[in-house]
C-alpha positions in Angstrom: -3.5 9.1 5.9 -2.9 11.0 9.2 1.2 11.1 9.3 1.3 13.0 12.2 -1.2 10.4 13.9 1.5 8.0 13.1 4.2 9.6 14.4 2.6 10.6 17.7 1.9 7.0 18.0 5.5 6.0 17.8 6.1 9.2 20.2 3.8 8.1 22.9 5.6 4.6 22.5 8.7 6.9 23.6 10.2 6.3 19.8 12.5 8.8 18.4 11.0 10.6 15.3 14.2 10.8 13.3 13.8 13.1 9.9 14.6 9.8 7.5 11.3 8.1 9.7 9.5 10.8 8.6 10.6 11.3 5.1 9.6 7.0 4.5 6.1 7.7 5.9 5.6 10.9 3.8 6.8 9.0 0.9 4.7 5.7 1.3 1.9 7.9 1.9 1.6 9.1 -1.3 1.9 5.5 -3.1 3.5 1.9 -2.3 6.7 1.6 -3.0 10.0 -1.2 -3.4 13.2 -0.1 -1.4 15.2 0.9 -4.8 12.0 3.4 -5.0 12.2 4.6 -1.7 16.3 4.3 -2.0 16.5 6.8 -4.8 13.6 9.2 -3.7 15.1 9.0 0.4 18.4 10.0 -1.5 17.0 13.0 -3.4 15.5 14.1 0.4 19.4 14.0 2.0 19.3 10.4 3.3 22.3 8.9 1.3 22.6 6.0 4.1 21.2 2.7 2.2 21.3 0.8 5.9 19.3 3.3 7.9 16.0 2.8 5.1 16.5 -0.7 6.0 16.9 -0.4 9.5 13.7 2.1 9.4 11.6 -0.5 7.3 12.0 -2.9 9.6 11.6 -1.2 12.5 8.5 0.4 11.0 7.2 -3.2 9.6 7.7 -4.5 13.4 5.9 -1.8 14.9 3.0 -2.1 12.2 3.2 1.3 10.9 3.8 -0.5 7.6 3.3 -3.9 5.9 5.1 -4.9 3.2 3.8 -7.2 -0.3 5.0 -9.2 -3.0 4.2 -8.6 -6.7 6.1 -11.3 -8.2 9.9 -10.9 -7.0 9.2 -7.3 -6.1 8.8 -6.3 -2.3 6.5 -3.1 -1.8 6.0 -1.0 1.6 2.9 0.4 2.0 1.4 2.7 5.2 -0.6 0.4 7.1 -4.4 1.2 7.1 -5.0 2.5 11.0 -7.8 4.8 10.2 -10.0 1.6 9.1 -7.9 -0.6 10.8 -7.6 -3.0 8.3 -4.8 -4.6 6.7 -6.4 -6.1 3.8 -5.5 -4.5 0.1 -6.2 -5.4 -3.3 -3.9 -3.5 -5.7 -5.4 -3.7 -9.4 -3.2 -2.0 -11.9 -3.7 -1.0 -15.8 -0.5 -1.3 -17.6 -2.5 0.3 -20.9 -3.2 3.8 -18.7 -0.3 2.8 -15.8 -3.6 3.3 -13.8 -3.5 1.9 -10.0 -5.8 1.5 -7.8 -6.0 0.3 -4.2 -8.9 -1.0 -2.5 -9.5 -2.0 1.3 -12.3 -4.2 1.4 -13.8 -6.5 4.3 -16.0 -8.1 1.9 -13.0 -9.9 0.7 -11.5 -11.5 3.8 -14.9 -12.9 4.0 -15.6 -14.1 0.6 -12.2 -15.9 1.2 -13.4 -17.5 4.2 -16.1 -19.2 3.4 -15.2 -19.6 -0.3 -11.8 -21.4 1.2 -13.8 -23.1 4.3 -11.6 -21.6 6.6 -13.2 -21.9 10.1 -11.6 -21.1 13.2 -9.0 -19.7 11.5 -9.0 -16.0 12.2 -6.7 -14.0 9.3 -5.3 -11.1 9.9 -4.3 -9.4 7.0 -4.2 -10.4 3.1 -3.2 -8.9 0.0 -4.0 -9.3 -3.7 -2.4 -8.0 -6.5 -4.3 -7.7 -10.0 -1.9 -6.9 -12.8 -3.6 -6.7 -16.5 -5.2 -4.2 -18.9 -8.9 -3.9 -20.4 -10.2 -4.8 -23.8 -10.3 -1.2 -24.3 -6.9 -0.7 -24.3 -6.3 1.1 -27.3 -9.5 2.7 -27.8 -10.6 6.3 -26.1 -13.0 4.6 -23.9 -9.2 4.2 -21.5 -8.8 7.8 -21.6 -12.1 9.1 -20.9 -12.0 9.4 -16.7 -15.6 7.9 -16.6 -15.3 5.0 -18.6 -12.2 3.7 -17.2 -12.5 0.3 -15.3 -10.4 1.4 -12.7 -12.6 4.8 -11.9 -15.7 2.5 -11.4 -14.0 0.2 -9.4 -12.9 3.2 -7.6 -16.5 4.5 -7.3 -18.3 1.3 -6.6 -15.6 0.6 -3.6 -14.8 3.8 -1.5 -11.3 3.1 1.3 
């Protein structure tokens, strides 16, 4: 993703672009992450303050730069998707390779809609997390990048 679109966008809304704003969008754009994660990596960057990543989630979260998710008790941040403006994910991760893979797919929100009979009911954003490992786990077929689940998936469903 496009930081520096992101930033101009809080710019133009005449938002300060502090270096710790910044630094959280860098580091949520490589992967998402829970605030101990971004704690301890916005520490190792010079941002020792624990209340201003707080104060910059939220402010981010309100401003929908990012959205946040729930895997189990766990809270994760992740950049919110402006290039195909959609706020749909669905996280699948391997604990036998510690594989993960996100998808944004419409095909899902609609699936859900009819599947759920939700008429008139317009949703705007969604997220599923798929935790779990393969059959394969312990065999080379894991290791081999084309015969992992997670690269098909990957192939079959381009972001």
């Amino acid at each position: 993703m496009d930081i520096e679109k992101l930033l101009i966008t809080l710019k133009n809304k005449k938002y300060r672009i502090t270096k710790a704003r910044k630094d959280i969008l860098t580091l949520l754009n490589h992967k998402a992450m829970t605030v101990n994660d971004l704690e301890k990596e916005m520490k190792s960057l010079g941002h020792p303050n624990v209340q201003t990543i707080y104060n910059n989630l939220n402010f981010l979260e309100t401003e929908q730069i990012i959205i946040t998710t729930l895997d189990g008790h766990l809270k994760y941040y992740h950049l919110y998707d402006q290039d195909h403006d959609v706020k749909t994910k669905v996280h699948i991760s391997c604990h036998a390779t510690n594989a993960d893979l996100e998808l944004v797919e419409q095909k899902v929100i609609a699936t859900l809609e009819q599947t759920l009979g939700l008429k008139n009911f317009n949703i705007d954003s969604l997220d599923i997390r798929i935790n779990g490992e393969c059959e394969h786990k312990d065999e080379p077929y894991c290791e081999e990048q084309k015969t992992c689940m997670l690269k098909q998936i990957e192939e079959e469903f381009t972001i």
